[in-house]
VEXVEXSE-463835 format. One record per residue (C-alpha): x, y, z; residue in one letter. Coordinates in steps of 0.1 Angstrom, whole numbers, plus 2048, in hexadecimal, padded with zeros to 3 digits. Example, Ala and Ser with C-alpha at 12.3 -4.5 7.8 and 13.67 -1.06 7.14 Angstrom:
2
87B7D384Ea
8897F5847s
//
This chain:
215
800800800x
80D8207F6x
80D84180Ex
7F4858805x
813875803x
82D8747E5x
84F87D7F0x
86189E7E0x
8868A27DBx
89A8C27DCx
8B98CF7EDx
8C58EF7F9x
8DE8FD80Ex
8D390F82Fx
8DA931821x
8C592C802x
8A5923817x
8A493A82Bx
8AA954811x
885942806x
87394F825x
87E96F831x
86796F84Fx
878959864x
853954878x
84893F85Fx
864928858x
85D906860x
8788E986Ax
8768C6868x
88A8A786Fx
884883878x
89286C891x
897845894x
89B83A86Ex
8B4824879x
8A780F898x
89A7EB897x
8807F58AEx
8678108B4x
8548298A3x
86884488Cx
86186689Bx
863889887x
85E8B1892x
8538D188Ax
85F8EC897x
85991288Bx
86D92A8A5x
86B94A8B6x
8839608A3x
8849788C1x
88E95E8D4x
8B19608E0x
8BC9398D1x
8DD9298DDx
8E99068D7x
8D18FC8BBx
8E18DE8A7x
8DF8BB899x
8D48A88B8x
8EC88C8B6x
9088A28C0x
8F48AC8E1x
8F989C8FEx
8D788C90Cx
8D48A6927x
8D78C5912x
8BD8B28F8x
8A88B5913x
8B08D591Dx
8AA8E18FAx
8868CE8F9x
87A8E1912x
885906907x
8798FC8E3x
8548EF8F1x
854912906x
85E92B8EDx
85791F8C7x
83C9318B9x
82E90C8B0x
83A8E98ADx
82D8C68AAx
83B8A48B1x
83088589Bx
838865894x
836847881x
82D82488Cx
843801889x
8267F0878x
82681385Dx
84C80F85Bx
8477E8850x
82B7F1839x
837810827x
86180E82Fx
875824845x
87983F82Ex
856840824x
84984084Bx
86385A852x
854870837x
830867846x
83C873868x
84689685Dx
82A89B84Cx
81088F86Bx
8298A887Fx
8248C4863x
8028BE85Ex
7FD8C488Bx
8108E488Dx
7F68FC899x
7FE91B87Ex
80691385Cx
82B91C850x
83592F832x
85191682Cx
85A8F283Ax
8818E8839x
8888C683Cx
8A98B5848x
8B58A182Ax
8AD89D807x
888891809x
86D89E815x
847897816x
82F8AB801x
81E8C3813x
8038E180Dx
8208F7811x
842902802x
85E8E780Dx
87F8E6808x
8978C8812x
8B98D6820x
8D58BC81Cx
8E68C3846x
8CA8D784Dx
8CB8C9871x
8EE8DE871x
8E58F8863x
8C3902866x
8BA90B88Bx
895900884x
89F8E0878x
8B48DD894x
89A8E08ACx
8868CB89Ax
8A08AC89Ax
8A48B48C1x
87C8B38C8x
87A8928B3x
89B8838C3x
88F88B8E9x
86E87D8DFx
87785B8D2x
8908548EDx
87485E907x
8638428F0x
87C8268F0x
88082891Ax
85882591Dx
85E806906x
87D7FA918x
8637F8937x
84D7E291Fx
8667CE914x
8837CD92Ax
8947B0919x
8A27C68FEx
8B47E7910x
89E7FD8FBx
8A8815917x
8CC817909x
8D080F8E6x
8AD8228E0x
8A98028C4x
8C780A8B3x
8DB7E88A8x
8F77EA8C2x
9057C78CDx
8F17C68E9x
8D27CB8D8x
8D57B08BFx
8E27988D9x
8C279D8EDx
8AE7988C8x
8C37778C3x
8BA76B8E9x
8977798ECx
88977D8C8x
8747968B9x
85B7AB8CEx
8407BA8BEx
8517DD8BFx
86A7CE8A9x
8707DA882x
86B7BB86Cx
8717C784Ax
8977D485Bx
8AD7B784Fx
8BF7B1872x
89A7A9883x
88B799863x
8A9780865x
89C775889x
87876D87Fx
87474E872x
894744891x
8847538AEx
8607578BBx
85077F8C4x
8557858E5x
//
């Protein structure tokens, strides 16, 4: 079954796009979190901010230390004109593929912001269609403090995600490797099997299937 979105392909620098929308109240930044996991939903932002808002440490998320992702969550929730977390489930991810889902999720987050942007910036070199300008931005999560914000929202939220499933499921460590395939995590997939959070169209868990019964 296909998505009911087609999936656009552009990319900009940062500088270009934001040349687009000189009103930096209506820019828009997205980004996704969890395409690589074996377990757990795929989580993506929106996040338009306050430009008189004095902004410090915005950047890609996976150079932030877990505490100042935190930090950051909670002064982005407080003072962005609007934002909107989403996400897309394991049983969309198997149906549609990772990229497709991730796509899904931005747009669900898009599609909740509560005022509608002049223009959407999206981390990469893909990006959902939407009833609004868009523009993918190859490092935009770098380079683009909306995007930024947006990969740290998403981040924070999917860990936050992956520990409430880690309570669920404490076989697995969810807690640690947030469902990433460290060493630890597949070992606990060979000795435990599949759980239902599990990604079986991701080639590490659909090896396991027909070997190990769902947890």
């Amino acid at each position: 079954m296909k998505p009911s979105f087609s999936a656009g392909e552009f990319s900009s620098n940062g500088a270009e796009a934001r040349d687009f929308c000189a009103d930096a109240a209506c820019l828009c930044g997205v980004d996704e979190a969890g395409r690589g996991p074996l377990a757990g939903p795929v989580y993506a932002a929106a996040v338009i901010l306050d430009p008189s808002h004095p902004w410090q440490g915005l950047r890609d998320s996976k150079t932030l230390s877990a505490a100042r992702r935190e930090a950051l969550f909670v002064e982005i929730t407080r003072h962005a004109l609007a934002w909107a977390i989403a996400r897309a489930e394991v049983e969309e991810i198997d149906r549609l593929n990772i990229l497709e889902a991730s796509l899904l999720a931005m747009e669900r987050a898009v599609r909740l912001l509560p005022r509608e942007p002049g223009l959407v910036l999206v981390d990469g070199n893909r990006f959902p269609a939407l009833p609004c300008p868009t523009q993918a931005v190859v490092g935009g999560d770098a380079s683009v403090p909306a995007i930024s914000a947006a990969s740290i929202l998403a981040k924070v939220a999917r860990d936050r995600e992956l520990v409430r499933l880690d309570r669920l499921y404490p076989a697995y460590g969810f807690a640690r490797h947030k469902g990433y395939p460290t060493a630890e995590h597949l070992a606990a997939l060979q000795l435990n099997g599949v759980s239902p959070v599990h990604r079986t169209s991701f080639a590490p868990v659909a090896r396991l299937l027909h070997d190990s019964p769902r947890a």
